[in-house]
C-alpha positions as CSV (number, residue, x, y, z in Angstrom):
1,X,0.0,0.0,0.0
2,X,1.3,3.3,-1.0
3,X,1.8,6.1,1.1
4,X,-0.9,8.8,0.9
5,X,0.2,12.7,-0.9
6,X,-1.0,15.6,-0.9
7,X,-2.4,16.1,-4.5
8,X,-2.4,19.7,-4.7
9,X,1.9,19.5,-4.6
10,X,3.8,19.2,-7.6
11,X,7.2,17.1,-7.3
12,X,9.4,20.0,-6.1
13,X,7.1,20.8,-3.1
14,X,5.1,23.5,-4.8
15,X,1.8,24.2,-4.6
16,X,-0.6,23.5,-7.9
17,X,-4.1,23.2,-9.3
18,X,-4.9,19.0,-9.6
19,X,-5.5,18.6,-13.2
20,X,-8.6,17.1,-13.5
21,X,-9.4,17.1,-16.7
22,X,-8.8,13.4,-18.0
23,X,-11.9,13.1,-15.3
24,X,-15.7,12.1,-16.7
25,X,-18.2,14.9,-15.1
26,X,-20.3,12.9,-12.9
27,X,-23.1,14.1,-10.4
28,X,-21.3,15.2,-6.9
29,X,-22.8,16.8,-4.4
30,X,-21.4,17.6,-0.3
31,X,-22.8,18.2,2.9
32,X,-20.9,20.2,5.6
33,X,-22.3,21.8,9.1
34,X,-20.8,25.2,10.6
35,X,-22.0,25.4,14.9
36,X,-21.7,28.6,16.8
37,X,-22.3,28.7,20.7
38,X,-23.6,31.5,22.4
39,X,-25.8,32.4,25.6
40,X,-29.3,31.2,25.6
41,X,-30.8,34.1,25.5
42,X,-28.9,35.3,22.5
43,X,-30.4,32.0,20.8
44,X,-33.8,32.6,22.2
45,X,-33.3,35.9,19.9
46,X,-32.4,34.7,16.9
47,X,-35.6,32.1,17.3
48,X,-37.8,35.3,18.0
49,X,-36.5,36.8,15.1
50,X,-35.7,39.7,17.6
51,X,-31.8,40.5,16.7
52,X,-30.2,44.2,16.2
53,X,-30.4,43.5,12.2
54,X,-33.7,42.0,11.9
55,X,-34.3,38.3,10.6
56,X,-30.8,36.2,10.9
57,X,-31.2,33.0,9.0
58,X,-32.7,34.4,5.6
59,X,-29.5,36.4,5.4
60,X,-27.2,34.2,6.7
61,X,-28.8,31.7,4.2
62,X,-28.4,34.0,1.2
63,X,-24.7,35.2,2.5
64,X,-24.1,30.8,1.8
65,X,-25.6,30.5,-0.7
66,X,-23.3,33.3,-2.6
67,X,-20.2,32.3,-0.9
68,X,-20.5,28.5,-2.2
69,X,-20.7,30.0,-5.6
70,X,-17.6,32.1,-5.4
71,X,-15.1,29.2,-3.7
72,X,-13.2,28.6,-6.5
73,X,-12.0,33.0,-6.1
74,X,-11.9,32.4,-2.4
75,X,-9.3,29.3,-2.0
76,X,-6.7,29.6,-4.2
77,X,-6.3,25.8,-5.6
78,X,-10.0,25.4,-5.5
79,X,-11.6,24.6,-9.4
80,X,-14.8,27.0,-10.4
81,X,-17.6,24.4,-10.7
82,X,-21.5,25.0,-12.1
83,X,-23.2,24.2,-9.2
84,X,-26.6,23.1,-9.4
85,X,-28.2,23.0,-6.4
86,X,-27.1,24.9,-3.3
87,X,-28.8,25.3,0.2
88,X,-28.3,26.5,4.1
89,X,-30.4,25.5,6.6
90,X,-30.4,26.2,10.5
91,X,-31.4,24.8,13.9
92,X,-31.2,27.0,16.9
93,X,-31.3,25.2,20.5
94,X,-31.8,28.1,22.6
95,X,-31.3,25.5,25.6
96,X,-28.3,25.2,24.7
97,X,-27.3,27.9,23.1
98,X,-26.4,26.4,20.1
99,X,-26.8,27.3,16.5
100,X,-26.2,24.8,13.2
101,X,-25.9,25.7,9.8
102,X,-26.0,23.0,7.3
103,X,-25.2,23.4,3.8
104,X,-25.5,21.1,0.6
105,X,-24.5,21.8,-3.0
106,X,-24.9,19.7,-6.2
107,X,-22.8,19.5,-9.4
108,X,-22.2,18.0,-12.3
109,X,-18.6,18.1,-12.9
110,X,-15.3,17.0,-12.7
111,X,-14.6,17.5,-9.1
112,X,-16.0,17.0,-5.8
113,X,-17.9,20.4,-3.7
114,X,-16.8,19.8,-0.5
115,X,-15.0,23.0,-0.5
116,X,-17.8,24.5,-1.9
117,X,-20.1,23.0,0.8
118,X,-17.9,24.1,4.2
119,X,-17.3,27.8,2.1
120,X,-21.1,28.2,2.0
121,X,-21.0,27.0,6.3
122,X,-18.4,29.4,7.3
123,X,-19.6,32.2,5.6
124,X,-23.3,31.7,6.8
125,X,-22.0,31.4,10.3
126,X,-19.8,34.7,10.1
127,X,-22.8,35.8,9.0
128,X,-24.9,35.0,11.8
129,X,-22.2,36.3,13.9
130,X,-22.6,40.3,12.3
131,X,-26.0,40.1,12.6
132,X,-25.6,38.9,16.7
133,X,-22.7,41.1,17.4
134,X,-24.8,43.7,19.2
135,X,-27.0,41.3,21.5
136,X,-23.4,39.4,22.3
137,X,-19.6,39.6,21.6
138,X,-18.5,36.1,23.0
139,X,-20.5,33.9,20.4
140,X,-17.8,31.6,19.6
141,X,-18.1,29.9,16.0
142,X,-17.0,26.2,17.1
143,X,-16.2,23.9,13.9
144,X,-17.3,23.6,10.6
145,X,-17.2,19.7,9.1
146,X,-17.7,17.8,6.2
147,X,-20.7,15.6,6.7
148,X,-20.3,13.6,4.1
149,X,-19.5,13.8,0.2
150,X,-20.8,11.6,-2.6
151,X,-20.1,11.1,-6.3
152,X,-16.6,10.4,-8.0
153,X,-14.4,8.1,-6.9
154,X,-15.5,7.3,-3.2
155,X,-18.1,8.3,-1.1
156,X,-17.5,9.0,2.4
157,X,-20.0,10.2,5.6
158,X,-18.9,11.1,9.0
159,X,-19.5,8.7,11.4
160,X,-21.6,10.2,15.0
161,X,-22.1,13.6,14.3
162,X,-25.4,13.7,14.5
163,X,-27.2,17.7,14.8
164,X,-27.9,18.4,18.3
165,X,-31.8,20.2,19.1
């Protein structure tokens, strides 16, 4: 068995675009999750629709939405793909004070969208956090995760990480 490498190297150490052109387009599509932690009564807000900037999710859903589509500018090795699908959802816990932001994105293409999938996850939850800022300074954006990818050559899910609330 061969020793995994890091495909985005060339032989000399240097970082480079994979070439993935001799690759058939096939359907892909990613799932990733973004948490943020605050006080309970910051979540109880945010359920209300009662924050400093009005209604959180619709914009933090639109801020993901646009991110996902624009992660092939943001990370430098990353390939532009036509996505065809792209969503963010959210589930607030105001018990314990606990927000998740789940994304999924479809393509067709020649490459996988995880990338595309956590892009659209951190940016919704930085957006959540501007919209919050004034009810609470402390929120503390805790991980952001692949949940699980399908299409090209492997499929792969993460193993008990189910959504809390």
């Amino acid at each position: 068995m061969s020793e995994p490498r890091l495909t985005h190297l060339d032989q000399h150490g240097g970082a480079r675009m994979v070439d993935v052109g001799a690759k058939e387009p096939s359907e892909r599509r990613a799932r990733a999750r973004a948490r943020l932690r605050m006080s309970q009564a910051t979540a109880r807000a945010i359920e209300a629709g009662d924050a400093p900037k009005g209604e959180v999710f619709g914009v933090a859903r639109i801020a993901g939405i646009q991110a996902a589509k624009r992660t092939g500018e943001l990370i430098p090795l990353a390939h532009p793909l036509p996505l065809t699908f792209i969503d963010v959802s959210a589930n607030v816990n105001a018990e314990q004070g606990l927000v998740e932001l789940t994304s999924e994105v479809h393509t067709v293409a020649r490459t996988g969208v995880e990338m595309e999938a956590m892009t659209a996850c951190a940016v919704a939850a930085l957006t959540v956090y501007d919209m919050i800022k004034g009810l609470e300074r402390g929120v503390e954006i805790e991980r952001i995760v692949l949940l699980e990818k399908s299409g090209g050559r492997s499929h792969w899910r993460r193993e008990g990480d189910e959504p809390t609330g």
